[in-house]
Biopython code that builds the backbone (N, CA, C, O; Angstrom):
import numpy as np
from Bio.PDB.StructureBuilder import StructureBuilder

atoms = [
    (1, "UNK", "N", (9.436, -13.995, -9.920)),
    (1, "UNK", "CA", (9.914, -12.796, -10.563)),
    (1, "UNK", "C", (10.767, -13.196, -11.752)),
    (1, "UNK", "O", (11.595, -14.089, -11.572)),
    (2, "UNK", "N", (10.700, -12.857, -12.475)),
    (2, "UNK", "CA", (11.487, -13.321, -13.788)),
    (2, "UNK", "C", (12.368, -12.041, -14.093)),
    (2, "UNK", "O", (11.895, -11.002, -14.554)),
    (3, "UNK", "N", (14.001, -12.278, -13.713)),
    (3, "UNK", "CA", (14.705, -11.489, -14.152)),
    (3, "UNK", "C", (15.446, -11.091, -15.401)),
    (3, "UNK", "O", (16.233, -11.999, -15.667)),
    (4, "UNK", "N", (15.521, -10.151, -16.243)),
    (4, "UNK", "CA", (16.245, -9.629, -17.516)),
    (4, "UNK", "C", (17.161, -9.123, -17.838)),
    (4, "UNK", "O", (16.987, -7.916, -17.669)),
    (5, "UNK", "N", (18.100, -9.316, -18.227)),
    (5, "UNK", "CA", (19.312, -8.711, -18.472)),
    (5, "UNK", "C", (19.121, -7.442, -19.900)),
    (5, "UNK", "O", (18.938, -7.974, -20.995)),
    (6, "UNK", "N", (19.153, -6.113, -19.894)),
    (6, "UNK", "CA", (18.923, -5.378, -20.837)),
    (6, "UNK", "C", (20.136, -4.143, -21.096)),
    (6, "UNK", "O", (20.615, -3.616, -20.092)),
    (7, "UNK", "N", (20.572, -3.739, -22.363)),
    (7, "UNK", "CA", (21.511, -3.078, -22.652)),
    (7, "UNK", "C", (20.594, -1.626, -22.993)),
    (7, "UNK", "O", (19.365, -1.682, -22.952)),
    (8, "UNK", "N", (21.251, -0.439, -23.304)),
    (8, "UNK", "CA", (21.114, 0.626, -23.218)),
    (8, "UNK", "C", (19.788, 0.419, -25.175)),
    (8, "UNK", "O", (19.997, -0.238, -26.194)),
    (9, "UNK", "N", (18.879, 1.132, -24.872)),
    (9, "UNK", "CA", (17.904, 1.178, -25.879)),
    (9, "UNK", "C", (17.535, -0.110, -26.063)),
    (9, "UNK", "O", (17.206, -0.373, -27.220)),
    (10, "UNK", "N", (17.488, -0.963, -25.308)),
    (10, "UNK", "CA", (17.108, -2.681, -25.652)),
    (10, "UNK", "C", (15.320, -2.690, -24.497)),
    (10, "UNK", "O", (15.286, -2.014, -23.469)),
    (11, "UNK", "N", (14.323, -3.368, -24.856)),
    (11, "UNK", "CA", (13.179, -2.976, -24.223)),
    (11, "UNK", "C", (12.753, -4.718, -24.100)),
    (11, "UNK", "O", (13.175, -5.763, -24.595)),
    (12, "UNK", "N", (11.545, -4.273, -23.026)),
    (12, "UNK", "CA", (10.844, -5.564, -22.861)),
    (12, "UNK", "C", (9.358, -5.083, -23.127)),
    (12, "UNK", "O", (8.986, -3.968, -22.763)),
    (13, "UNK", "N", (8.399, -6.115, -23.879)),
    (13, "UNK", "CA", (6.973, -5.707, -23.944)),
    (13, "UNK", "C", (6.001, -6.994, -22.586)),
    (13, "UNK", "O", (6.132, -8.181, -22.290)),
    (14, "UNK", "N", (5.277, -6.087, -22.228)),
    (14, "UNK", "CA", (4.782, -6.512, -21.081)),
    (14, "UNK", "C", (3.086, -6.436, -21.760)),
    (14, "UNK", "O", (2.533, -5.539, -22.396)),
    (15, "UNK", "N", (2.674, -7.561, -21.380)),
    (15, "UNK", "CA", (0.797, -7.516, -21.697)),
    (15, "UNK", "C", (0.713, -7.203, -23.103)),
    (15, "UNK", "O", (-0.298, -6.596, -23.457)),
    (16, "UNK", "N", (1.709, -7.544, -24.109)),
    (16, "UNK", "CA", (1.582, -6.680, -25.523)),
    (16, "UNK", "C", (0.930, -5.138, -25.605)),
    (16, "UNK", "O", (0.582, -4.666, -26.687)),
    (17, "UNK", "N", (0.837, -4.601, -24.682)),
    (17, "UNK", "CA", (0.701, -2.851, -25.421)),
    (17, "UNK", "C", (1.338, -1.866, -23.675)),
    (17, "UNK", "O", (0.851, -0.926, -23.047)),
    (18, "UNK", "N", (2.957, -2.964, -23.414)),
    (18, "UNK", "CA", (3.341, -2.193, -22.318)),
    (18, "UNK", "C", (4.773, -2.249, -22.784)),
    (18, "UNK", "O", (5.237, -3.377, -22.954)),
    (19, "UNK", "N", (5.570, -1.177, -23.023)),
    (19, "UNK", "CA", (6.804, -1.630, -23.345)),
    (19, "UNK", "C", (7.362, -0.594, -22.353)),
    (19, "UNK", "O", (6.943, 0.508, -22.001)),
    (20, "UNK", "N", (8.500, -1.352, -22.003)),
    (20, "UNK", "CA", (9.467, -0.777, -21.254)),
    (20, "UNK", "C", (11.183, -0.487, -21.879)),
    (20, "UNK", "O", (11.835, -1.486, -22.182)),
    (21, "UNK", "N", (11.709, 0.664, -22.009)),
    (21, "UNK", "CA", (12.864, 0.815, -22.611)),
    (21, "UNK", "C", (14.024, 1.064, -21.739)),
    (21, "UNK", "O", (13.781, 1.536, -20.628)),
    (22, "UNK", "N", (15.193, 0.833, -22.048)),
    (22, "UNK", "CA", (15.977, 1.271, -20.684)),
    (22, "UNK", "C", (16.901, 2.361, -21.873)),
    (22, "UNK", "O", (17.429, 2.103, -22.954)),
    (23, "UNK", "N", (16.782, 3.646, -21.072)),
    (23, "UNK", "CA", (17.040, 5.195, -21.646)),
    (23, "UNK", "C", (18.815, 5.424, -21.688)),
    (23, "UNK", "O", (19.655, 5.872, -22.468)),
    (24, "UNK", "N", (18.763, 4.863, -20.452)),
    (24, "UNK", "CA", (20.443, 5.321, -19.996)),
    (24, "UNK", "C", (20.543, 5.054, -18.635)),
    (24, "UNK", "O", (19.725, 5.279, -17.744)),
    (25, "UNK", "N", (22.160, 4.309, -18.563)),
    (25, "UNK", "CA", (22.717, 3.727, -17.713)),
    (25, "UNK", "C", (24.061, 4.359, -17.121)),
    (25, "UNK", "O", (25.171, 4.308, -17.651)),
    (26, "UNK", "N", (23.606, 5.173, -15.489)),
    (26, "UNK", "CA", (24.970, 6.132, -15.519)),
    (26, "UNK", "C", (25.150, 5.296, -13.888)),
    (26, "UNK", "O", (24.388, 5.482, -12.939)),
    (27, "UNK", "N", (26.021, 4.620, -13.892)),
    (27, "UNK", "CA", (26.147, 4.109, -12.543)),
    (27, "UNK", "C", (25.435, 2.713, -11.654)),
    (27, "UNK", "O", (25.396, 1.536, -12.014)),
    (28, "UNK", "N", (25.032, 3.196, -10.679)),
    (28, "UNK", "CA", (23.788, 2.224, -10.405)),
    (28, "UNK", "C", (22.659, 2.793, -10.287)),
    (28, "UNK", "O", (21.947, 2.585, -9.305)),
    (29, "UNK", "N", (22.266, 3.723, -11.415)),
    (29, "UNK", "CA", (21.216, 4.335, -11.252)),
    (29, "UNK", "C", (20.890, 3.834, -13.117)),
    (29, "UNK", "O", (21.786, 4.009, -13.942)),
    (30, "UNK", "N", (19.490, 3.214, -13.540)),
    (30, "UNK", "CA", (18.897, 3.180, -14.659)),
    (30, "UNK", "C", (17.792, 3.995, -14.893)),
    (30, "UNK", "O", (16.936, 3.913, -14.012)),
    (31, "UNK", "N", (17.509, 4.884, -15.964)),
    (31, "UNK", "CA", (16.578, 5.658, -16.367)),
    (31, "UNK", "C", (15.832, 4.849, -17.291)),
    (31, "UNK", "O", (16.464, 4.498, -18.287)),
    (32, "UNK", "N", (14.450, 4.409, -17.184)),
    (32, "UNK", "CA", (13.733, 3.452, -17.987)),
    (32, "UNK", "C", (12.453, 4.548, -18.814)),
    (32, "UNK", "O", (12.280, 5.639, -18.269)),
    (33, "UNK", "N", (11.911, 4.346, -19.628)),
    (33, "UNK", "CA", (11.034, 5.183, -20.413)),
    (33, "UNK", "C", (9.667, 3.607, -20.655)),
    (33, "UNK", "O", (9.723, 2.418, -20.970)),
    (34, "UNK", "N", (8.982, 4.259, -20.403)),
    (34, "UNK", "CA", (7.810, 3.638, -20.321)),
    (34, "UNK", "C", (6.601, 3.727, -21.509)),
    (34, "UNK", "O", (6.335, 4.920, -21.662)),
    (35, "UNK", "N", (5.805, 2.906, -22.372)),
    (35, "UNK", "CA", (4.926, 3.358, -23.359)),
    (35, "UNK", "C", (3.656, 2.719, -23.164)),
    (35, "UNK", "O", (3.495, 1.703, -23.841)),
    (36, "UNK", "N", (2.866, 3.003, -22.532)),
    (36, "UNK", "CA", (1.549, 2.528, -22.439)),
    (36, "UNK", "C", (0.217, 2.937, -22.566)),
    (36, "UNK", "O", (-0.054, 4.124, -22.382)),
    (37, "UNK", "N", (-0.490, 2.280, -22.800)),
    (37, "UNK", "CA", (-2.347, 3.080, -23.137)),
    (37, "UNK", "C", (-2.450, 3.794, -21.676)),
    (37, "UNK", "O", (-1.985, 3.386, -20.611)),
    (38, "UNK", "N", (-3.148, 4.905, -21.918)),
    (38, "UNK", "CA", (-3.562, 6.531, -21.300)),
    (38, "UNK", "C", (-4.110, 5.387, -20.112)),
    (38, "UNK", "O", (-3.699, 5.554, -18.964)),
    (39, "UNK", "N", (-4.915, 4.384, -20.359)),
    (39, "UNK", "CA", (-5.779, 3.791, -19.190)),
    (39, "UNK", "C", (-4.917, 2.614, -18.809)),
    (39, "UNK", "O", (-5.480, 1.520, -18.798)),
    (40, "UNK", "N", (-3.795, 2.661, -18.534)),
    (40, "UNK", "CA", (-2.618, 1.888, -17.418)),
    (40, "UNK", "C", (-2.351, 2.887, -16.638)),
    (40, "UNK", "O", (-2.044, 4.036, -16.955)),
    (41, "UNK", "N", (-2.475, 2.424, -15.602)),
    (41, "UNK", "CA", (-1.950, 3.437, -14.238)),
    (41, "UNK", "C", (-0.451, 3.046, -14.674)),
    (41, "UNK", "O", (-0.342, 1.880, -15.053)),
    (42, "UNK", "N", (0.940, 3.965, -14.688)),
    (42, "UNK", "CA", (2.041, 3.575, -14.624)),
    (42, "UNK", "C", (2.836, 4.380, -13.345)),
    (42, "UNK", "O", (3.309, 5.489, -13.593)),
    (43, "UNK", "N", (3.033, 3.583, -11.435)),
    (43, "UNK", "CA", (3.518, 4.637, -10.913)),
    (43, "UNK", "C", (4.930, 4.004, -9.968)),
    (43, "UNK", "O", (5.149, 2.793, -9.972)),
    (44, "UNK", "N", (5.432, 4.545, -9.529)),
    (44, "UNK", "CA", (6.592, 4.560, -9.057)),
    (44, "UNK", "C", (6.291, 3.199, -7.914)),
    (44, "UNK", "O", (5.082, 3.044, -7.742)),
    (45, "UNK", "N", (6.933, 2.472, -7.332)),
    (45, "UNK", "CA", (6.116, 1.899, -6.380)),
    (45, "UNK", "C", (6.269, 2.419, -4.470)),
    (45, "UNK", "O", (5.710, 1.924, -3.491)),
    (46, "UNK", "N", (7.108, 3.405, -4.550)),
    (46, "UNK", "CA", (6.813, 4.175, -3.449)),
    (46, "UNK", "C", (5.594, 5.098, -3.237)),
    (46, "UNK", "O", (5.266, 5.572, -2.150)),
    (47, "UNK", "N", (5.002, 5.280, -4.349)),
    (47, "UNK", "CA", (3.568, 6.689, -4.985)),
    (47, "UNK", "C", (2.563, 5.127, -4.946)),
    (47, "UNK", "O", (1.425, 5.237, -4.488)),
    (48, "UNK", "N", (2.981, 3.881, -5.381)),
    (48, "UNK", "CA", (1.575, 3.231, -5.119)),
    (48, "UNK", "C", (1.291, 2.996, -4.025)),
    (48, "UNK", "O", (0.119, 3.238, -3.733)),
    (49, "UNK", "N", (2.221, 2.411, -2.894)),
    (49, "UNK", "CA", (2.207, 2.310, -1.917)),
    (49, "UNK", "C", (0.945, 3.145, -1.242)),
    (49, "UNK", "O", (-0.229, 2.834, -1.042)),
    (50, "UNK", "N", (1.749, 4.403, -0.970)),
    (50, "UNK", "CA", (1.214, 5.549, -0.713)),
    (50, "UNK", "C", (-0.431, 5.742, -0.982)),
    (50, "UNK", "O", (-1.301, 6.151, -0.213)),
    (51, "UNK", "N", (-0.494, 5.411, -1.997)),
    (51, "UNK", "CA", (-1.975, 5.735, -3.063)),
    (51, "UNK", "C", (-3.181, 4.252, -1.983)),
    (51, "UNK", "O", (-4.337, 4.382, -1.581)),
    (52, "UNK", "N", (-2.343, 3.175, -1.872)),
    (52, "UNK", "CA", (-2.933, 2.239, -1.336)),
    (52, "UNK", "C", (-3.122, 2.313, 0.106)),
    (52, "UNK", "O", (-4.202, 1.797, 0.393)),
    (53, "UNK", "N", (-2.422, 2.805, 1.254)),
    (53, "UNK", "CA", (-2.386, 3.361, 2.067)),
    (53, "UNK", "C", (-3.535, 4.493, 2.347)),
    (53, "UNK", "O", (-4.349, 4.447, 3.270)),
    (54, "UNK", "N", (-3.445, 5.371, 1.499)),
    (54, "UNK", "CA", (-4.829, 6.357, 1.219)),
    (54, "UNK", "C", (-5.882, 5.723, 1.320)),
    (54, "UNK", "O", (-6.888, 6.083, 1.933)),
    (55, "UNK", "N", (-5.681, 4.476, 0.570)),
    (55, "UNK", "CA", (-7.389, 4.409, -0.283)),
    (55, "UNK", "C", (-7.798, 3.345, 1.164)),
    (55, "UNK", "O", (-8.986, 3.285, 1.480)),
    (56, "UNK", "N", (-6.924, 2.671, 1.851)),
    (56, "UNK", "CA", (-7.148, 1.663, 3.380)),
    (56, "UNK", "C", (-8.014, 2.869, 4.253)),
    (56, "UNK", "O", (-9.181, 2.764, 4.631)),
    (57, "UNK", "N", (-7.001, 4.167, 4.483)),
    (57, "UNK", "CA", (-7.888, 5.001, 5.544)),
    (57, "UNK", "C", (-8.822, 5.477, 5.107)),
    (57, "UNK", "O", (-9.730, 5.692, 5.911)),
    (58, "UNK", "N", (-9.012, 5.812, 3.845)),
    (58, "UNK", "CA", (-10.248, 5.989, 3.368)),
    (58, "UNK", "C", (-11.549, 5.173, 3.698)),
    (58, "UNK", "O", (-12.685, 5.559, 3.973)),
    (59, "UNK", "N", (-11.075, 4.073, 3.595)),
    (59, "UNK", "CA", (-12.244, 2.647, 4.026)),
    (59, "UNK", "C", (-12.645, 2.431, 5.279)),
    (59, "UNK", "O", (-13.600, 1.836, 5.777)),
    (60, "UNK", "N", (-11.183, 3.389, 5.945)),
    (60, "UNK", "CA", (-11.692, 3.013, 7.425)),
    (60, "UNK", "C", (-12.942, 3.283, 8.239)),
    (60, "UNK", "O", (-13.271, 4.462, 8.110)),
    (61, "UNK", "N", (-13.623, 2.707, 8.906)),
    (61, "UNK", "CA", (-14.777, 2.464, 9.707)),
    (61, "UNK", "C", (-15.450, 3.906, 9.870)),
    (61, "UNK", "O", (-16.334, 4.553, 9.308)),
    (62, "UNK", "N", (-14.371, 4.100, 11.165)),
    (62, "UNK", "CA", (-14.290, 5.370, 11.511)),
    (62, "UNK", "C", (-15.297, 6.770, 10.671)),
    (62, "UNK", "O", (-16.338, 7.352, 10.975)),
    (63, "UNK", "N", (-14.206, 6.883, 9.373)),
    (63, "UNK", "CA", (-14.092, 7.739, 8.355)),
    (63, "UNK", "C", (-15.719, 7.273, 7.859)),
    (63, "UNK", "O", (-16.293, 8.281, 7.449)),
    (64, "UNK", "N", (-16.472, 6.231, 7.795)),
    (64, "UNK", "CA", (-17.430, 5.715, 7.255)),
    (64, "UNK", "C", (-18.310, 6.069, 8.029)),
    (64, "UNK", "O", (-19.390, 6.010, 7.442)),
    (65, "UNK", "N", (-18.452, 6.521, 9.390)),
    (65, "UNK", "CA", (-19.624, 7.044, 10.087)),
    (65, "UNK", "C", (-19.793, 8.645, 10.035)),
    (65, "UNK", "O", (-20.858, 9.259, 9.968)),
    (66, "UNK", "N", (-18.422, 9.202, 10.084)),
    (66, "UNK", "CA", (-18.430, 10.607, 9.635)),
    (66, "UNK", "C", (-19.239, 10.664, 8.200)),
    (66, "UNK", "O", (-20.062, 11.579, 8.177)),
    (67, "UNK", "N", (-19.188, 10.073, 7.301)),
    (67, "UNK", "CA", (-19.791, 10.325, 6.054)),
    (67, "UNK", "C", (-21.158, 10.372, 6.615)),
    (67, "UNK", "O", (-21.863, 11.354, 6.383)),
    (68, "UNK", "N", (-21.611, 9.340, 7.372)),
    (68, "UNK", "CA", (-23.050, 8.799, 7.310)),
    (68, "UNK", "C", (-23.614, 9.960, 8.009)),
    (68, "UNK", "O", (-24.760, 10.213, 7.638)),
    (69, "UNK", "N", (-23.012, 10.958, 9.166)),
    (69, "UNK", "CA", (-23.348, 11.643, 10.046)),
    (69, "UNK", "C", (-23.443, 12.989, 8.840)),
    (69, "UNK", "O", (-24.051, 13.979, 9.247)),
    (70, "UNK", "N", (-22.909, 13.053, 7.485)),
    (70, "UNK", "CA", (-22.978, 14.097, 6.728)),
    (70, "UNK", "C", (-24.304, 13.869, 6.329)),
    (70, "UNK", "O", (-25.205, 14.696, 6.466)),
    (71, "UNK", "N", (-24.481, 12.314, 5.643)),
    (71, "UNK", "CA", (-25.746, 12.234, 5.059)),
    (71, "UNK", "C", (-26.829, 12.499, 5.536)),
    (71, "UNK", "O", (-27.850, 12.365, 4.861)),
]
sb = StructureBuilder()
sb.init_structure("model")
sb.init_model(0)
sb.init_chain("A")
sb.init_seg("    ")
for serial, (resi, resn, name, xyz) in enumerate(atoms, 1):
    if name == "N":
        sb.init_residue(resn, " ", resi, " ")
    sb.init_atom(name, np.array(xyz, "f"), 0.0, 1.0, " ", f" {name:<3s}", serial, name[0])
structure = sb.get_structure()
């Protein structure tokens, strides 16, 4: 993990067309602003989690014979 030390409007570019800005700093809470192409997924990592979790039961076996029993 490579850690950064960043001040208020100071940014990091990630993959050259990912920049990350830090908005405002009230506490221990940072508000970051994000700029990336429409086709980067950009999500929280509790919502990816989640999203990945989905897409496992989705795959599941189970769920894969119900389809077949549609077809």
């Amino acid at each position: 993990m490579l850690a950064l030390s960043r001040k208020k409007n100071e940014a990091i570019v990630v993959n050259n067309n990912v920049e990350i800005t830090i908005l405002e700093i009230k506490g221990d809470q940072v508000k970051l602003g994000i700029s990336a192409p429409r086709e980067v997924p950009v999500y929280r990592k509790e919502v990816y989690v989640q999203i990945q979790e989905a897409n496992k039961e989705a795959m599941n076996v189970e769920n894969m014979e119900g389809l077949q029993d549609l077809l």
